[in-house]
C-alpha positions in Angstrom: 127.5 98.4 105.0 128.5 95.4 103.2 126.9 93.4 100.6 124.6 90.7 101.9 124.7 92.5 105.3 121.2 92.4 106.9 119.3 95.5 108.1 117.5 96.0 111.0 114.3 96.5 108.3 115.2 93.3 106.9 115.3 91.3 110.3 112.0 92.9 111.2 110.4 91.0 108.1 112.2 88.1 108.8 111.0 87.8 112.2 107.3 88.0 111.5 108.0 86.0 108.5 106.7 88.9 106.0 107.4 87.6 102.1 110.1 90.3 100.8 112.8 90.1 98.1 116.1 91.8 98.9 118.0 94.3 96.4 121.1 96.1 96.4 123.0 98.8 94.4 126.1 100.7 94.5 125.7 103.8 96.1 126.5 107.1 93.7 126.9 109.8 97.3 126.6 112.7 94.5 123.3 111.1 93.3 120.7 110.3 96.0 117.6 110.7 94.0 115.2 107.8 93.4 115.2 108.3 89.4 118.9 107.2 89.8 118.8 104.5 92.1 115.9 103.4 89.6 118.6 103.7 87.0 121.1 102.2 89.0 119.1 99.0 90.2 117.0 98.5 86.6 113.7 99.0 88.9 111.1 100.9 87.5 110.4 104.4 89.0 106.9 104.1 89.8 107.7 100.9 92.2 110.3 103.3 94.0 109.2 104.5 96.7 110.5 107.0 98.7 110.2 108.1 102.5 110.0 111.6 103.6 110.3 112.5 106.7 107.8 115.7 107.8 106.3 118.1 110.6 102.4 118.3 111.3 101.9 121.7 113.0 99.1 119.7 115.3 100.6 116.0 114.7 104.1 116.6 114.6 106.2 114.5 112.9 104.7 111.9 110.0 106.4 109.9 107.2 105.0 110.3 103.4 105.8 107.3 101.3 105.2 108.4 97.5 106.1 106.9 94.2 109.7 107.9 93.3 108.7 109.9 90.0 106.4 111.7 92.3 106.4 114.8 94.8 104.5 115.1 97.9 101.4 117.6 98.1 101.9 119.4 101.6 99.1 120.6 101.6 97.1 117.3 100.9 98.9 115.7 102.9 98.4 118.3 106.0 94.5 117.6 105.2 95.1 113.9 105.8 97.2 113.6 108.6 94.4 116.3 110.0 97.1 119.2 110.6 96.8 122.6 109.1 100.7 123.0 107.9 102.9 120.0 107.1 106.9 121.0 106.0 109.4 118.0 105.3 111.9 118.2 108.2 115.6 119.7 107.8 117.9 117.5 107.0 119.7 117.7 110.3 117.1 116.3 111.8 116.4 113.3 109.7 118.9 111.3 111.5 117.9 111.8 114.9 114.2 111.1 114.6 114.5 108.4 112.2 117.4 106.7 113.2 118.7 106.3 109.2 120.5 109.2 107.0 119.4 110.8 104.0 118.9 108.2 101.3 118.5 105.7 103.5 115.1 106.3 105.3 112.9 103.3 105.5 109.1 103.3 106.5 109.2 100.5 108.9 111.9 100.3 111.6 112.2 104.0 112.8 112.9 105.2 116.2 109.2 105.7 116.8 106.5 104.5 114.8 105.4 107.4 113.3 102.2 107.9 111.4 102.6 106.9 108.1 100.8 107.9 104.8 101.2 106.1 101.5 100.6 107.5 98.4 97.3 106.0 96.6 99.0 104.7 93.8 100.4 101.9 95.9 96.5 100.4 95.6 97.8 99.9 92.1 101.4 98.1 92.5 101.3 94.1 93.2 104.9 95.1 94.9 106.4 98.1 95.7 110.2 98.8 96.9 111.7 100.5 100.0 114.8 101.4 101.5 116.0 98.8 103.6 117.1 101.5 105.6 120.2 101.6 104.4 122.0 103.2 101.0 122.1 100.8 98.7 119.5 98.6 100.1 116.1 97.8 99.3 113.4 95.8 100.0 110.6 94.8 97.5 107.1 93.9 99.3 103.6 94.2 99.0 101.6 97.1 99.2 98.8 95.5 101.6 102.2 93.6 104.0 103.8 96.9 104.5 100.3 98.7 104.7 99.0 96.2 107.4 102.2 96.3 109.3 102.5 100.1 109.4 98.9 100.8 109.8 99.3 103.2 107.2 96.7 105.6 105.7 96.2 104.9 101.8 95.6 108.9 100.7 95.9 111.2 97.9 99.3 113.1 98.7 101.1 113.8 95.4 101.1 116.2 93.3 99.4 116.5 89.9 
């Protein structure tokens, strides 16, 4: 993608004229994690978030949107979404039922509009950022806009 290309996440704001700031990196393929995009784009960790895509047993599949620094809780956040097992999906599969690859997953704009369940830190942050659903891409916004537009659960889902 190139720079000051717009993504479909980014036209969806746009469109229902959602405040957001746009922010974009270069792309290290060998280095996908959020503690290096922090690194990368001088953004602090804990306004990182990162989208995983997962399987309810009962639900099927869900999105968990956590601090970068952080790890999700499976088993907190099968209690949440009400399912007795949740696993994150293979990575095969991310691309299919999201739409974006690996690195690249955004919250808002998927093929479906799965349930989505954001970490309760984000009650916390005046903005957070997300992947514009592309690498290298991201879009800073706040909690309550991307909470309200997602109808997202605020839960406890990380680990300790």
């Amino acid at each position: 993608m190139k720079k000051g290309a717009k993504t479909n996440v980014i036209r969806f704001l746009e469109q229902r004229h959602i405040p957001h700031e746009t922010l974009e990196y270069e792309v290290d393929e060998s280095d996908l994690s959020a503690q290096h995009i922090a690194d990368l784009s001088g953004m602090p960790i804990d306004i990182l978030y990162k989208t995983i895509v997962c399987r309810g047993d009962k639900t099927g599949v869900l999105l968990a949107c956590i601090p970068g620094h952080l790890e999700v809780d499976m088993k907190k956040l099968a209690k949440a979404s009400h399912n007795k097992k949740v696993e994150s999906v293979s990575l095969k599969e991310v691309l299919p039922l999201t739409g974006y690859i690996r690195g690249g997953v955004s919250p808002i704009g998927c093929k479906k509009d799965y349930p989505l369940y954001i970490s309760e830190e984000v009650r916390m942050k005046e903005k957070i950022s997300i992947s514009a659903g592309a690498r290298g891409h991201q879009v800073i916004v706040t909690p309550d806009e991307l909470i309200q537009i997602r109808q997202a659960t605020v839960c406890a889902i990380t680990k300790e």
